[in-house]
C-alpha positions as CSV (number, residue, x, y, z in Angstrom):
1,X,0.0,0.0,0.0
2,X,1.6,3.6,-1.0
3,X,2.4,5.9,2.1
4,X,-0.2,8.4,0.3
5,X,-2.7,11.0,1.8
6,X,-5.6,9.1,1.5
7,X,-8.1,11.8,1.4
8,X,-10.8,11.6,-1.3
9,X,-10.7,14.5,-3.1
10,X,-7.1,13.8,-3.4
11,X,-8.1,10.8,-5.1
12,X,-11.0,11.9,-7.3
13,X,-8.5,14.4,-8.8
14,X,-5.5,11.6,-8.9
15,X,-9.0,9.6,-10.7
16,X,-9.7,12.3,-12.8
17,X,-6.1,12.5,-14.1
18,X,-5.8,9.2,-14.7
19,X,-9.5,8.9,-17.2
20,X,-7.9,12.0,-19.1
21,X,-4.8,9.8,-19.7
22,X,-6.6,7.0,-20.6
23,X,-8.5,8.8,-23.3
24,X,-12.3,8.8,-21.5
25,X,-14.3,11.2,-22.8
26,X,-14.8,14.8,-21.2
27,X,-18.8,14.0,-20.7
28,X,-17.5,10.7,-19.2
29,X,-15.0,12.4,-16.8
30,X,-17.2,15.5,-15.9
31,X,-19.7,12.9,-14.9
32,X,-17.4,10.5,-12.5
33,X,-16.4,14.0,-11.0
34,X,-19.6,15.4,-10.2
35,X,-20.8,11.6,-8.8
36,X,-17.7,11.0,-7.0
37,X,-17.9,14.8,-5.6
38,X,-21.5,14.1,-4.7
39,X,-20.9,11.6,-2.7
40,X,-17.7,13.4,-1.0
41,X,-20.4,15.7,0.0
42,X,-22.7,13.1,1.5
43,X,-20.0,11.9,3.7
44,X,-19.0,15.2,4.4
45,X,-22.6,16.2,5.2
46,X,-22.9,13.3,7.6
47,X,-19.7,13.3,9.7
48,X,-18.2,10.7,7.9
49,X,-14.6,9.8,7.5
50,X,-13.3,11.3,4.4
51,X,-10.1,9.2,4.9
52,X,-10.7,6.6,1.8
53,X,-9.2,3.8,4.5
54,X,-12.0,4.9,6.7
55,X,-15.1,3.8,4.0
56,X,-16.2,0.9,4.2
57,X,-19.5,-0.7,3.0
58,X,-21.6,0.5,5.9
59,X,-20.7,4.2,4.7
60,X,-21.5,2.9,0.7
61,X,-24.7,1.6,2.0
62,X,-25.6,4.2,3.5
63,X,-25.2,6.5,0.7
64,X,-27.0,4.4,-1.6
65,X,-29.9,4.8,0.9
66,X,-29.6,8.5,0.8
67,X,-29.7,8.2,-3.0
68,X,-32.8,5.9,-3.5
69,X,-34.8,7.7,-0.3
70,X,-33.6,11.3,0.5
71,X,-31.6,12.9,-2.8
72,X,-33.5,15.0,-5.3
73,X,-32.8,16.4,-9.0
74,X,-31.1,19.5,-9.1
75,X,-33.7,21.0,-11.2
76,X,-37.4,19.3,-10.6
77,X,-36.6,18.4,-7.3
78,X,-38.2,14.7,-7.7
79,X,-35.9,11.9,-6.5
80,X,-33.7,9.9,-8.4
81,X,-34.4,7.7,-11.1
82,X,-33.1,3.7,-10.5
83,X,-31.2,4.3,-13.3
84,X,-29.5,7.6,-11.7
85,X,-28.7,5.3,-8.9
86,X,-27.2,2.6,-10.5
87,X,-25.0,5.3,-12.5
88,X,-23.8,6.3,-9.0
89,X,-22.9,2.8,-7.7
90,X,-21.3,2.4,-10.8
91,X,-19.0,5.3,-10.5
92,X,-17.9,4.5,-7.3
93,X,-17.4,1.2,-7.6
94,X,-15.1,1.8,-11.0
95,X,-13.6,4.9,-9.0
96,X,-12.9,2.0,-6.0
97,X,-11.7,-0.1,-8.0
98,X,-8.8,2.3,-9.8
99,X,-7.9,3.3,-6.0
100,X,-7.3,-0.8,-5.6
101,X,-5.0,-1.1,-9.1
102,X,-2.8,1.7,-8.0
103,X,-2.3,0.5,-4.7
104,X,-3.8,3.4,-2.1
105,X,-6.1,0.5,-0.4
106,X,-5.7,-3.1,-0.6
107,X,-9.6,-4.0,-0.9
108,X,-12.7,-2.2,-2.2
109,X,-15.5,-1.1,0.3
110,X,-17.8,-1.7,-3.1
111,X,-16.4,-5.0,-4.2
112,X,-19.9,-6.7,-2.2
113,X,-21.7,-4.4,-3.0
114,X,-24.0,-4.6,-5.6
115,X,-25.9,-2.2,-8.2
116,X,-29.3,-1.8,-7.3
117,X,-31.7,-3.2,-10.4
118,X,-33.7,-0.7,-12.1
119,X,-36.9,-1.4,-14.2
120,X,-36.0,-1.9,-18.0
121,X,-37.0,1.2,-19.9
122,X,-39.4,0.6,-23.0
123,X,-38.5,3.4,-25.5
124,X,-42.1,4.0,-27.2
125,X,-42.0,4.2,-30.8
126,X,-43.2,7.0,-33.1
127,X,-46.8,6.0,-34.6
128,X,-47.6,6.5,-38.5
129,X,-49.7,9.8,-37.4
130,X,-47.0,11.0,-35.7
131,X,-44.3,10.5,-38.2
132,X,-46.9,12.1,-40.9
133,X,-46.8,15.0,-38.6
134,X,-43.0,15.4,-38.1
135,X,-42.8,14.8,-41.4
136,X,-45.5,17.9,-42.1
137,X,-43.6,20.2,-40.1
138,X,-40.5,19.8,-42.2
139,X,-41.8,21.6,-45.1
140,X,-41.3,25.3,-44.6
141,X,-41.5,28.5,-47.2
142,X,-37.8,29.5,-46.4
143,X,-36.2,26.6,-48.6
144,X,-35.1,24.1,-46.1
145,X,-37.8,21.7,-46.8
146,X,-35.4,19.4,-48.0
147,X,-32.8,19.4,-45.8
148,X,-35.0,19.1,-43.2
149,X,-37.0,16.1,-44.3
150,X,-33.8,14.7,-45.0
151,X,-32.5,15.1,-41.2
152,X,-35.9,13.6,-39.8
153,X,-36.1,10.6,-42.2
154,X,-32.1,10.1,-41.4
155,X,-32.8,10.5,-37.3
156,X,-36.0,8.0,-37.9
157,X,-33.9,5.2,-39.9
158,X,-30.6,5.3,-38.3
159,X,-31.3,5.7,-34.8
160,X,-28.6,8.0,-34.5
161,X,-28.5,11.1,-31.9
162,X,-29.0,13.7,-32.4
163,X,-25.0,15.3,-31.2
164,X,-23.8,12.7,-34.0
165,X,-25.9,13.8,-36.8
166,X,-24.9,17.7,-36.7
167,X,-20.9,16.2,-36.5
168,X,-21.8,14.5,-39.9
169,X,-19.4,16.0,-43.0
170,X,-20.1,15.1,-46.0
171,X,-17.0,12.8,-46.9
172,X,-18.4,10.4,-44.0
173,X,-21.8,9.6,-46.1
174,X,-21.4,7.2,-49.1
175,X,-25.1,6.6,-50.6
176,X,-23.6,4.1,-53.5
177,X,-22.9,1.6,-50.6
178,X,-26.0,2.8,-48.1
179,X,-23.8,4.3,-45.1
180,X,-22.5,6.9,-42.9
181,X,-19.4,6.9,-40.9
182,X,-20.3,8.3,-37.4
183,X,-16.9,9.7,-35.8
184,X,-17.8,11.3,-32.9
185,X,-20.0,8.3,-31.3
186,X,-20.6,7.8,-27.7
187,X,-17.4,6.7,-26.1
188,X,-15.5,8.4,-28.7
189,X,-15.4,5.2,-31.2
190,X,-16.0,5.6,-34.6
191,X,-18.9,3.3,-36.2
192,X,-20.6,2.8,-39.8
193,X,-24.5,3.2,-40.0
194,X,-26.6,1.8,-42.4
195,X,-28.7,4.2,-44.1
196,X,-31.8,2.8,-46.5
197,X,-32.5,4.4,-50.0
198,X,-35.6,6.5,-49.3
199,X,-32.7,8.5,-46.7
């Protein structure tokens, strides 16, 4: 074990450094820091040991308690999704885990821990009348009709986001073969689409 100050925020920035090295994504990294800070401000908040030797399960527990009873949305103020939660264990338990491989603690307090389920989410499809209707709103007078039918019917048979579509250049679509290269995907890996004729 390294003769290190073992205090947390000492170790979400040595964390932080380390996913930057690595080659994580900024959205990825922004949002381990702003977990693993929430949760430096739970322990904080509750007179707990902010000593990383010093957490144990109990304190993870607890927290996770906090999460699924007591903590609320910044915005709406309505608690937090299962899925929010799990996104939280998750965190800390990768963030655990990275202070195991380099040696600060010989065990995790997470390792028994496990992620709390959440219910699958169902992603409800678009209905013909509704398509119809996106598809109506396209059309305009100013002479983007086009471009914007072409954007909807894209989104609609690709599945891709929206943040991938507007990084789209034009020497990444090849409509001889029916694809698009997508470069800036989530995770920052590239990947080909498939893209049908009417597109």
């Amino acid at each position: 074990m390294k003769n290190s100050v073992l205090e947390l925020e000492n170790l979400i920035q040595g964390f932080k450094f380390c996913c930057q090295t690595e080659g994580k994504s900024p959205k990825t990294i922004d949002w381990y820091t702003t977990f693993l800070y929430k949760f430096l401000a739970f322990l904080q908040f509750s007179n707990f040991a902010t000593d990383a030797a010093q957490i144990n399960k109990e304190v993870i527990r607890a927290f996770i308690l906090y999460l699924q009873v007591e903590a609320k949305t910044p915005r709406s103020k309505k608690p937090l999704s299962p899925a929010t939660v799990q996104g939280y264990v998750r965190t800390l338990k990768s963030f655990f885990s990275w202070v195991v491989r380099e040696e600060y603690l010989s065990d995790s307090p997470t390792v028994k821990i496990p992620v709390p389920k959440a219910p699958l989410k169902v992603i409800n499809t678009f209905t013909h009348e509704q398509i119809g209707k996106l598809a109506q709103a396209c059309y305009s007078s100013n002479g983007n009709s086009c471009r914007n039918l072409t954007i909807l019917l894209l989104l609609l048979d690709s599945g891709i986001r929206v943040s991938e579509l507007v990084n789209i250049n034009l020497e990444d679509v090849n409509l001889a073969e029916g694809w698009i290269k997508i470069k800036i995907a989530k995770g920052g890996k590239e990947r080909v689409v498939p893209v049908g004729s009417v597109v």
